[in-house]
SEMI-826121 format. One record per residue (C-alpha): residue in three letters; x, y, z. Coordinates in steps of 0.05 Angstrom, whole numbers, padded with zeros to 5 digits, always signed. Each point is the difference from the previous one (the first is absolute). Layout:
<panus>
{ALA, {X, Y, Z}}
...
</panus>
This chain:
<panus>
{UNK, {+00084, +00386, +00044}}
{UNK, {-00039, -00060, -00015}}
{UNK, {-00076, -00001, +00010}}
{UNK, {-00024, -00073, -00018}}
{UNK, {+00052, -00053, +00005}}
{UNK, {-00025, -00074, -00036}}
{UNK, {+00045, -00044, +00040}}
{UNK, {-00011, -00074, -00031}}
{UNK, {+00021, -00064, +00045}}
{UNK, {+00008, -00076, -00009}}
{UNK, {+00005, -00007, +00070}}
{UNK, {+00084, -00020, -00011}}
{UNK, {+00045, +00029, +00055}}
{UNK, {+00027, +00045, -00056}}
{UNK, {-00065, +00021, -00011}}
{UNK, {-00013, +00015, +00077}}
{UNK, {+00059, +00035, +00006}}
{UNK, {-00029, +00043, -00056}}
{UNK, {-00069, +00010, +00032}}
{UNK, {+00028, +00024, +00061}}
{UNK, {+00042, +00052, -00029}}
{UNK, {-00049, +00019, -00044}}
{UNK, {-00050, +00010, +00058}}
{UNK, {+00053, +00040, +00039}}
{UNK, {+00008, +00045, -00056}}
{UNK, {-00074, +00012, -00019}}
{UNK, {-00008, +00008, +00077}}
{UNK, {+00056, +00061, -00006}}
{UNK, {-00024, +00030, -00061}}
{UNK, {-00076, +00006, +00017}}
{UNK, {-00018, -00055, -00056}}
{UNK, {-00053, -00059, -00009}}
{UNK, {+00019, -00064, -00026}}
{UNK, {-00034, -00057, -00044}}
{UNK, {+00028, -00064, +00013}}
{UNK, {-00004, -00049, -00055}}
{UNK, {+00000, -00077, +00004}}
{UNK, {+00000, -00026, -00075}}
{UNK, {-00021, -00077, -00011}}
{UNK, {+00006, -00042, -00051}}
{UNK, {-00057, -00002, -00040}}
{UNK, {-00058, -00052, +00016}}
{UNK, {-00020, -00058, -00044}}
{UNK, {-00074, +00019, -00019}}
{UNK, {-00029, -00060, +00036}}
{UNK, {+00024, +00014, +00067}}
{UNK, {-00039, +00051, +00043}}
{UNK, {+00042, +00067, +00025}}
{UNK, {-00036, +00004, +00072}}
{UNK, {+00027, -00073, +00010}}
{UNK, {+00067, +00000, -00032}}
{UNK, {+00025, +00068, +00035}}
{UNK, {-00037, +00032, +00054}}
{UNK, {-00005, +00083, -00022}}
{UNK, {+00040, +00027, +00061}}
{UNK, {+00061, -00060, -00002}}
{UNK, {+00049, +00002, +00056}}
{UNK, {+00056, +00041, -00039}}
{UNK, {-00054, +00058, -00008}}
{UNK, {-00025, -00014, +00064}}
{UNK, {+00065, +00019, +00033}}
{UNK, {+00025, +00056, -00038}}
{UNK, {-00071, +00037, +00017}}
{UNK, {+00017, -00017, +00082}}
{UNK, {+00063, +00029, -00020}}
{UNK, {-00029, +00057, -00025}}
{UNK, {-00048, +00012, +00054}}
{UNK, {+00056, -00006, +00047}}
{UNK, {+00034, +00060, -00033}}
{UNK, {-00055, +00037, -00008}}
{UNK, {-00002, -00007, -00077}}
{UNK, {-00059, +00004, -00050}}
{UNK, {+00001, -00070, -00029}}
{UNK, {-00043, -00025, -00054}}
{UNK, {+00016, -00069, -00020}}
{UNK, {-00013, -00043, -00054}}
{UNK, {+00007, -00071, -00034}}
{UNK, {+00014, -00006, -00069}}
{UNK, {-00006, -00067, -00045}}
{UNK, {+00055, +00012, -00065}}
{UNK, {+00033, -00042, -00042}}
{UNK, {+00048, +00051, -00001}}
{UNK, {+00010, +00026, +00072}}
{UNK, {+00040, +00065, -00027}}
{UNK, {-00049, +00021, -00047}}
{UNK, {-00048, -00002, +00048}}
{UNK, {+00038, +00039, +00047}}
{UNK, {+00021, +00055, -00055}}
{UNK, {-00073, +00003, -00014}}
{UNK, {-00029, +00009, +00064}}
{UNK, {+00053, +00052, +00018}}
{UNK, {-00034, +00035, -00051}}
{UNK, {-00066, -00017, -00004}}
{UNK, {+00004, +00018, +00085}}
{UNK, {+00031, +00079, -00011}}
{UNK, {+00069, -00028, +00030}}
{UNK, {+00068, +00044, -00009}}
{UNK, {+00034, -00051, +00029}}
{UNK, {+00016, -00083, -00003}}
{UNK, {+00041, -00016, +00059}}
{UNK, {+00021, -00081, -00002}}
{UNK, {+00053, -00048, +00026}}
{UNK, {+00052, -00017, -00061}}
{UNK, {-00004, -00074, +00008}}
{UNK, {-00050, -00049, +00027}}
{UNK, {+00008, -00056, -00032}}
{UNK, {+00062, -00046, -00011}}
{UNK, {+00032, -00059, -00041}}
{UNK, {-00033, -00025, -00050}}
{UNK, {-00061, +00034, +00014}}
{UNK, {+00036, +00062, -00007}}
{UNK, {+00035, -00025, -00073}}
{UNK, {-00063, -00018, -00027}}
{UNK, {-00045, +00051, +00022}}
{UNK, {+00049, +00063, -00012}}
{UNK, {-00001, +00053, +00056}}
{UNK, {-00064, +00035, +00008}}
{UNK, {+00028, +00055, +00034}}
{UNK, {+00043, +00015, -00067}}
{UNK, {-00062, -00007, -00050}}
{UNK, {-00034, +00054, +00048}}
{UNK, {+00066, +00039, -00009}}
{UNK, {-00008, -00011, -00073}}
{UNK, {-00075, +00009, -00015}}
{UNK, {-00016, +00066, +00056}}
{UNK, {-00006, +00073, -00015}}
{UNK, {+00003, +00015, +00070}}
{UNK, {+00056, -00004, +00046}}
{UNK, {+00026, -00065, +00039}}
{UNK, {+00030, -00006, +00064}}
{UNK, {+00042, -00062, -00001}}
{UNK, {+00010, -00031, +00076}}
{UNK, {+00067, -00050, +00001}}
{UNK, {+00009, -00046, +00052}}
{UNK, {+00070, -00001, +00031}}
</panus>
């Protein structure tokens, strides 16, 4: 089974959905999770500690989560300007064997011009993805 599970979240209620199976599962299986918040990259000007807080609320929750189900949780906020390379790379740089993610969190136009991140991680990873689908 799986012994580190990266389980990234934009805080959607696809993404949720995704968390808490992901959670269930690493619960069942023994394994610890990294949860991943990746933000848009910051203009140079603008300080990090101001524009974000480190621990933000989507983090915040999925560690409770965690704690809740007696999980090892490490959790971490990412700034990208490509939120699945980011992910693909910490899976790795981390020692994950597994990315476990919702398969939509953003829709409309949003979704059209920004492409789904959940299929460039598809694309781009050497390690295995657990796709969560609402409905």
């Amino acid at each position: 089974m799986f012994r580190h599970i990266l389980i990234p979240s934009d805080g959607s209620a696809a993404s949720q959905l995704a968390v808490n199976a992901a959670l269930r599962m690493a619960r069942e299986s023994g394994a610890r999770v990294t949860a991943i918040h990746v933000l848009p990259e910051e203009p140079a000007l603008v300080s990090k500690s101001a524009a974000h807080p480190v621990e933000d609320e989507i983090l915040a929750e999925i560690a409770r989560q965690a704690g809740t189900l007696h999980v090892n949780c490490t959790i971490l906020q990412v700034h990208a300007e490509q939120p699945h390379a980011a992910i693909v790379a910490t899976a790795l740089q981390r020692g994950c064997d597994l990315i476990a993610m919702a398969s939509r969190g953003r829709s409309g136009l949003a979704s059209l011009m920004l492409g789904s991140q959940t299929q460039k991680v598809l694309t781009h990873s050497k390690i295995p993805v657990l796709v969560f689908r609402e409905g």
